[in-house]
Backbone as JSON, one array per atom type, in Angstrom:
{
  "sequence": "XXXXXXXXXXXXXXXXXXXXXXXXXXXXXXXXXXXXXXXXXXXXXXXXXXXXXXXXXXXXXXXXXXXXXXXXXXXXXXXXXXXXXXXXXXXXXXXXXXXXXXXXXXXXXXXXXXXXXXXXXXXXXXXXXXXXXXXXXXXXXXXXXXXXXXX",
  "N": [[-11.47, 5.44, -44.04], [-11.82, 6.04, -41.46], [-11.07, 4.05, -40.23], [-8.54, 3.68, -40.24], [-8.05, 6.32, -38.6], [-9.01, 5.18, -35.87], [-6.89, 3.01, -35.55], [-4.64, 4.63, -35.39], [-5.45, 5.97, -33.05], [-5.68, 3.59, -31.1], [-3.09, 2.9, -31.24], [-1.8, 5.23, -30.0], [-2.86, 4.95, -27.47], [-2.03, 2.52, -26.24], [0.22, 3.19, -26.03], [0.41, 5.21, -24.4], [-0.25, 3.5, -22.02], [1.1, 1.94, -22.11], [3.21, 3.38, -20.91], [2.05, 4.52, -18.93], [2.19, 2.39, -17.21], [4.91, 1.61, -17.15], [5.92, 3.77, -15.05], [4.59, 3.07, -13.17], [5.81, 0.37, -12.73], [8.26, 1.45, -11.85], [7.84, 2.98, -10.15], [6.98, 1.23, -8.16], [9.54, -0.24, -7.76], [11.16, 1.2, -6.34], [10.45, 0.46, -3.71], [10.25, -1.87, -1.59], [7.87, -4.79, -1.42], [5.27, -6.69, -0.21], [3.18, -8.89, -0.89], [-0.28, -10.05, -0.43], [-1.06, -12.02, 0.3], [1.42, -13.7, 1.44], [1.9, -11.7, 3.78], [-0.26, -12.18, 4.64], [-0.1, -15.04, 5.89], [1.53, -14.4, 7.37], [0.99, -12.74, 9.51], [-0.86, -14.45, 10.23], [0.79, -16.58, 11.75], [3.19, -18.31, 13.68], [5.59, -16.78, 14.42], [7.79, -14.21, 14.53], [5.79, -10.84, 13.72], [5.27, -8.56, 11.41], [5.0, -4.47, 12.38], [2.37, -3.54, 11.25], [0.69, -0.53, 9.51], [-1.5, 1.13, 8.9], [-2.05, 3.37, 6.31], [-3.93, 5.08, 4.68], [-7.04, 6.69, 4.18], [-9.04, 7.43, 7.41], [-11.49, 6.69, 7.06], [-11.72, 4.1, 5.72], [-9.95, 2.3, 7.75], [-11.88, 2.49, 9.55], [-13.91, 0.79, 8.97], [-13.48, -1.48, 8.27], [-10.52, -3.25, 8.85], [-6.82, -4.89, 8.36], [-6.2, -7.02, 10.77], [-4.69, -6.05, 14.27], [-3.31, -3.99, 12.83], [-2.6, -1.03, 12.83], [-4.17, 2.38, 12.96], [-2.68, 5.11, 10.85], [-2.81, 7.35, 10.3], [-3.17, 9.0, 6.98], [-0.77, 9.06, 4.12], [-0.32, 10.71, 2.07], [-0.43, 13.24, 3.66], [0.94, 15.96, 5.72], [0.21, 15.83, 8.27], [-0.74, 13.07, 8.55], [1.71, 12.12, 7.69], [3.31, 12.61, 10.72], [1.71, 11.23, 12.2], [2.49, 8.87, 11.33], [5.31, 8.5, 11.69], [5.4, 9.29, 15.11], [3.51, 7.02, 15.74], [5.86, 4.7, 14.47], [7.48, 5.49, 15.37], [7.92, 4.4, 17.65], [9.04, 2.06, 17.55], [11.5, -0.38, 17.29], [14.48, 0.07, 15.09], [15.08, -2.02, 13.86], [12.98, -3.79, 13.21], [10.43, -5.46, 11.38], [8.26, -3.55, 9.14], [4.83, -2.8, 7.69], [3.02, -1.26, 5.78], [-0.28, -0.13, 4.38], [-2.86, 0.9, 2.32], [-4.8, 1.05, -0.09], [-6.96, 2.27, -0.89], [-8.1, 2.55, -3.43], [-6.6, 1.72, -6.59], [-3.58, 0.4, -7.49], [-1.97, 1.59, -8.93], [-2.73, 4.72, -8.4], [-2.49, 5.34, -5.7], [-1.96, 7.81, -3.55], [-0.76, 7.64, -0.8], [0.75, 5.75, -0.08], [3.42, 5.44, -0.91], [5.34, 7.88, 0.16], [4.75, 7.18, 3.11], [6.36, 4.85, 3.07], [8.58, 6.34, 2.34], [9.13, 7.51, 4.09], [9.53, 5.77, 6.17], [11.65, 4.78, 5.72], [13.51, 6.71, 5.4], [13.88, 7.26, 8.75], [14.96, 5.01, 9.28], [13.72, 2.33, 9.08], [14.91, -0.35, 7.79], [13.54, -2.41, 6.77], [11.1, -2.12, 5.68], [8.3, -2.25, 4.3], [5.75, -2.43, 1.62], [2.14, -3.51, 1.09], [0.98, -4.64, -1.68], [-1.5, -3.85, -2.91], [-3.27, -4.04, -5.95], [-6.02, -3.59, -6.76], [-7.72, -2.66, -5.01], [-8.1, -2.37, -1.07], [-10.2, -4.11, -0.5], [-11.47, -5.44, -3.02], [-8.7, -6.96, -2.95], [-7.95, -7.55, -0.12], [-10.08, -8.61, 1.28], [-12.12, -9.6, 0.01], [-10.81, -11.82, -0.68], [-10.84, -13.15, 1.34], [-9.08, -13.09, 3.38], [-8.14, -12.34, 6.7], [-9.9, -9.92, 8.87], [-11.0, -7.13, 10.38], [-13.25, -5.26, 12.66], [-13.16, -1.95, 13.37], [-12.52, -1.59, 17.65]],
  "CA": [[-10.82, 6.56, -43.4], [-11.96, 5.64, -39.54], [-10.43, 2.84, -39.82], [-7.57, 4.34, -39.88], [-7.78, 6.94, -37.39], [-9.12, 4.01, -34.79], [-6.08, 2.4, -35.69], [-3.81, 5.6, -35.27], [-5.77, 6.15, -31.62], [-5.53, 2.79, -30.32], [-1.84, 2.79, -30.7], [-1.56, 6.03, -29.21], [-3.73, 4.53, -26.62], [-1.53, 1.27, -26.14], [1.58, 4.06, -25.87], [0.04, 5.68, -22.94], [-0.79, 2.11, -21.05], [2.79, 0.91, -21.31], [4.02, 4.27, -20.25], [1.68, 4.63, -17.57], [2.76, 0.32, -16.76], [6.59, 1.51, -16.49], [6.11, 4.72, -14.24], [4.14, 2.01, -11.76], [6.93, -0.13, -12.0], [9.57, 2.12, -11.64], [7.68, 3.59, -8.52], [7.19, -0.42, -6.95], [10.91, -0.53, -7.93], [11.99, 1.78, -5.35], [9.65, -0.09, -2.78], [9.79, -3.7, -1.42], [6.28, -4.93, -1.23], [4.89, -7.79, 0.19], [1.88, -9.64, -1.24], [-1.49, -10.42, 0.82], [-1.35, -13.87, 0.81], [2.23, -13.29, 2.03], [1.25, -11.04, 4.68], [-1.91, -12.72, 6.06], [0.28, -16.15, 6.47], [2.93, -14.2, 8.29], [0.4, -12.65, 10.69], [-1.38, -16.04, 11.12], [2.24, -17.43, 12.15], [3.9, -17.86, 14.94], [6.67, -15.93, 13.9], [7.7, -12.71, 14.9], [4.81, -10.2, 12.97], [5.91, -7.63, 11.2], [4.13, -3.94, 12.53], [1.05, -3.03, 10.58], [0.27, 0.47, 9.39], [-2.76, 2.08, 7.64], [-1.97, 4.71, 5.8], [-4.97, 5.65, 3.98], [-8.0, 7.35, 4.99], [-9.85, 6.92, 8.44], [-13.31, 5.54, 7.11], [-11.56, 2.74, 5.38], [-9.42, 1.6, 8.54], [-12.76, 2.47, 10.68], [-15.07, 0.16, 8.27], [-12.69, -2.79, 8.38], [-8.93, -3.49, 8.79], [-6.08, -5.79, 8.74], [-6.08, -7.04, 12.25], [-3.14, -5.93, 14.87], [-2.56, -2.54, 12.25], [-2.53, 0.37, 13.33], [-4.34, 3.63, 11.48], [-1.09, 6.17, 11.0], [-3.43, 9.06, 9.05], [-3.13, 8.88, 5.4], [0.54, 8.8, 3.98], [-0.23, 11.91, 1.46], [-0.41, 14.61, 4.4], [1.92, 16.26, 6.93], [-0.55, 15.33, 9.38], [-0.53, 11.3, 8.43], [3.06, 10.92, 8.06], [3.28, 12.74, 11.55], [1.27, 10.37, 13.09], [2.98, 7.63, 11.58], [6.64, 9.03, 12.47], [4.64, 8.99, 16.02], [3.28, 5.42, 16.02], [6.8, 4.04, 14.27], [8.97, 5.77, 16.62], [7.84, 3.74, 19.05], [9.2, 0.67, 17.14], [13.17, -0.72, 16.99], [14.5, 0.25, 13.57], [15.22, -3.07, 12.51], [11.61, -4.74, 12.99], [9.57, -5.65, 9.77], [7.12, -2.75, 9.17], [4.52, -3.1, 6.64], [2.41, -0.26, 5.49], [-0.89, -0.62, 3.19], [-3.59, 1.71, 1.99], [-6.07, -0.05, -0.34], [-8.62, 3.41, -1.12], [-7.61, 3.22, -4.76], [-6.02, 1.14, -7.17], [-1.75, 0.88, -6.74], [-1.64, 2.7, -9.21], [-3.13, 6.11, -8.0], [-2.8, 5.78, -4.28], [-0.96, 9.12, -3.06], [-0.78, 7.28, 0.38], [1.76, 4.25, 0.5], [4.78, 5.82, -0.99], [5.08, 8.79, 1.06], [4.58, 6.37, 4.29], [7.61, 4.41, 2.97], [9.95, 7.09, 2.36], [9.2, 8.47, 5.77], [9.74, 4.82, 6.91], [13.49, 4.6, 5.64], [14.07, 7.81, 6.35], [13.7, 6.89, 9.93], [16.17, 4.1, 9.36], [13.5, 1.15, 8.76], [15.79, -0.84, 6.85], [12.54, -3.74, 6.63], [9.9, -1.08, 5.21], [7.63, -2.72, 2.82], [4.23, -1.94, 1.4], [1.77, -4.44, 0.8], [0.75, -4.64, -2.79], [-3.09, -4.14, -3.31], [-3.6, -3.69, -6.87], [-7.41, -3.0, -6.87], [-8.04, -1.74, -3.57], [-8.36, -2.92, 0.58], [-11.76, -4.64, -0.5], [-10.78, -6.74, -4.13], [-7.21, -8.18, -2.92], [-7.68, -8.67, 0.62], [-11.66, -8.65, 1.94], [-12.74, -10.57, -0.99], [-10.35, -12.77, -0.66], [-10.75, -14.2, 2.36], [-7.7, -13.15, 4.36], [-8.68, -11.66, 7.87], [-10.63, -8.33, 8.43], [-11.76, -7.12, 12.23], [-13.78, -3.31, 12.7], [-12.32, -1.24, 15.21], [-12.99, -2.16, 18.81]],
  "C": [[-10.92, 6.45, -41.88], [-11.41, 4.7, -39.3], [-8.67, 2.88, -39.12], [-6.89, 5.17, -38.53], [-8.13, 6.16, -36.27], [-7.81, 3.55, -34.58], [-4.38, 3.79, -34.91], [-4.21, 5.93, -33.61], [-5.64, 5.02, -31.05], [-4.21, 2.3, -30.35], [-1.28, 3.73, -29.87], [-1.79, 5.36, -27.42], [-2.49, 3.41, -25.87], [0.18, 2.14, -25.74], [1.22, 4.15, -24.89], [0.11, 4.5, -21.69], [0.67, 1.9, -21.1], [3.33, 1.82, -20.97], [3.66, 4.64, -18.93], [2.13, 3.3, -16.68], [4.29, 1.02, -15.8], [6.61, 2.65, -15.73], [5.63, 3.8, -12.69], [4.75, 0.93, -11.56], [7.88, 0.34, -11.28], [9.16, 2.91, -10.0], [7.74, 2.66, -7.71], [9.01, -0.39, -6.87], [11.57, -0.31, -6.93], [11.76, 1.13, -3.84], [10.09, -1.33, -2.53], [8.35, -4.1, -0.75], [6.53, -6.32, -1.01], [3.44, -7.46, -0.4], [0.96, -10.07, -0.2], [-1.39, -11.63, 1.35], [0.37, -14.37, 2.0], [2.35, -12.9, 3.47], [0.2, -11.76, 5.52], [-1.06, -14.26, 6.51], [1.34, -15.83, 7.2], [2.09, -13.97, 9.66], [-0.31, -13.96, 11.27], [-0.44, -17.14, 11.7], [2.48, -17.24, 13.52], [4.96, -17.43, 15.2], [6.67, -14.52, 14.77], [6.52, -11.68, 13.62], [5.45, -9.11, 12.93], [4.59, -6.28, 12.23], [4.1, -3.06, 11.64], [0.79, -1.93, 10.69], [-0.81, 0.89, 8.57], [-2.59, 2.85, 7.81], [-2.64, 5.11, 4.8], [-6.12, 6.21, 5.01], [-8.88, 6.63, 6.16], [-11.0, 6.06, 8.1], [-12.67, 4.01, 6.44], [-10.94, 1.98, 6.96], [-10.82, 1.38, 9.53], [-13.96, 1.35, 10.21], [-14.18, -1.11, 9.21], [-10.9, -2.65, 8.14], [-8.01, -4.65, 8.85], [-6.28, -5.89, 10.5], [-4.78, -6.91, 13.03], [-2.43, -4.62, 13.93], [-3.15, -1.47, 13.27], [-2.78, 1.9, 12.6], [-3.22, 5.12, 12.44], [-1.46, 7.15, 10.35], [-2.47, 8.59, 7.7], [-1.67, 9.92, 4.91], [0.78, 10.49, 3.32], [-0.48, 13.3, 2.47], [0.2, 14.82, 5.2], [1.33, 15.76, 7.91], [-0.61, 13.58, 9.5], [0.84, 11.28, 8.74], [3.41, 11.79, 9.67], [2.84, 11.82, 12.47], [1.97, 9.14, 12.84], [4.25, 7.73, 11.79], [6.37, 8.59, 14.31], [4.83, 7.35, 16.46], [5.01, 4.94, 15.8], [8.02, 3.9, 14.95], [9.21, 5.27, 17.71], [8.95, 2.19, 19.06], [11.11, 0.86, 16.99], [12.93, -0.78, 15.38], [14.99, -0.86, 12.89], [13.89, -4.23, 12.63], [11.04, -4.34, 11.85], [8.58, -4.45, 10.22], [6.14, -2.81, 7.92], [3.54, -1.71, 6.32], [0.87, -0.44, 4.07], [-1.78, 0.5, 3.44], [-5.05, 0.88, 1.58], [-7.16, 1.3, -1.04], [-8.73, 3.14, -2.45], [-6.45, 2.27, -5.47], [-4.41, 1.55, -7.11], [-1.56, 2.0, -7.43], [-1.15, 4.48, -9.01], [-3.17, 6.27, -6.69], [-1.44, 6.33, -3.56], [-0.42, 8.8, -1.6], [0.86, 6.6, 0.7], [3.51, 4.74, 0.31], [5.72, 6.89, -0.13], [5.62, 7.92, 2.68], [5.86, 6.11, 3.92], [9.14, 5.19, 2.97], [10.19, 7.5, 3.76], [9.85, 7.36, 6.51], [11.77, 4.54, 7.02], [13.92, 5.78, 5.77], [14.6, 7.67, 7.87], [14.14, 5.62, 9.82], [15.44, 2.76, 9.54], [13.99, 0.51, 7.5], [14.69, -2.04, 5.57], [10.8, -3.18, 5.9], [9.33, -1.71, 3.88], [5.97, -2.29, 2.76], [3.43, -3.03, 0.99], [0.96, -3.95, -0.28], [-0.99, -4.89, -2.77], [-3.31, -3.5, -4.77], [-4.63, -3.04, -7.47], [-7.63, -1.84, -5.61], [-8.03, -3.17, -2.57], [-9.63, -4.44, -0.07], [-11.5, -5.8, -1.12], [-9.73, -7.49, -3.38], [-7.0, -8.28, -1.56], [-8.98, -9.22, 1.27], [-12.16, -9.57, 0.94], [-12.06, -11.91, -1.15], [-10.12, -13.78, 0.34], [-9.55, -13.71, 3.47], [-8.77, -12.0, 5.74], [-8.69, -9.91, 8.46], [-11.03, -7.91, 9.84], [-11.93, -5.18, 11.74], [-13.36, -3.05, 14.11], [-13.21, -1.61, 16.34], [-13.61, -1.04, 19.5]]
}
């Protein structure tokens, strides 16, 4: 008889996961993201560099940050995307802008999307988010790509 109901909960279970899967596609969908490894070989280029936003919370940008970003207050508040309206407005609307967070798996981070809409709103045509799946720490600090604490 448990066998059963195990069986009856871990498909339920396996429902939820691919429904929660295609709501976090369907939200990247709307997005164009760039990848870290992506990202850290553009800034280590001699290329034009896209500009760098953090839009998640202060103590993460104040621990450690991409180097050459810029913290724009955290994407989920009138007060963040203000500041990053602010910072962006400074910028020509057809330069690469990239935007990343990191507090919180892609999933659940109330930050990045927010930022982006505000970004094409404001007629960045080049508005991408950089894809951290785990968090700031796992996919780009652990990995080696380059980290500097505020000056």
């Amino acid at each position: 008889m448990g066998g059963n109901f195990t069986g009856v909960k871990n498909q339920k279970l396996t429902r939820l996961a691919a429904a929660l899967l295609a709501v976090v596609v369907v939200a990247a969908a709307d997005m164009a993201l760039v990848q870290p490894l992506e990202l850290s070989a553009q800034l280590a280029g001699n290329g034009v560099r896209p500009a760098v936003f953090m839009v998640g919370p202060n103590v993460l940008y104040r621990s450690k940050h991409i180097p050459g970003s810029v913290y724009a207050g955290p994407g989920q508040s009138a007060a963040g995307l203000a500041m990053l309206k602010a910072e962006a407005g400074k910028l020509p609307r057809d330069r690469d802008v990239v935007v990343y967070c990191g507090c919180c798996p892609w999933d659940r981070c109330p930050n990045v999307k927010p930022a982006v809409d505000l970004l094409k709103q404001m007629g960045f045509a080049k508005a991408k988010a950089l894809y951290l799946a785990t968090g700031f720490k796992a996919d780009w600090m652990d990995k080696g790509y380059a980290a500097e604490a505020p000056k």
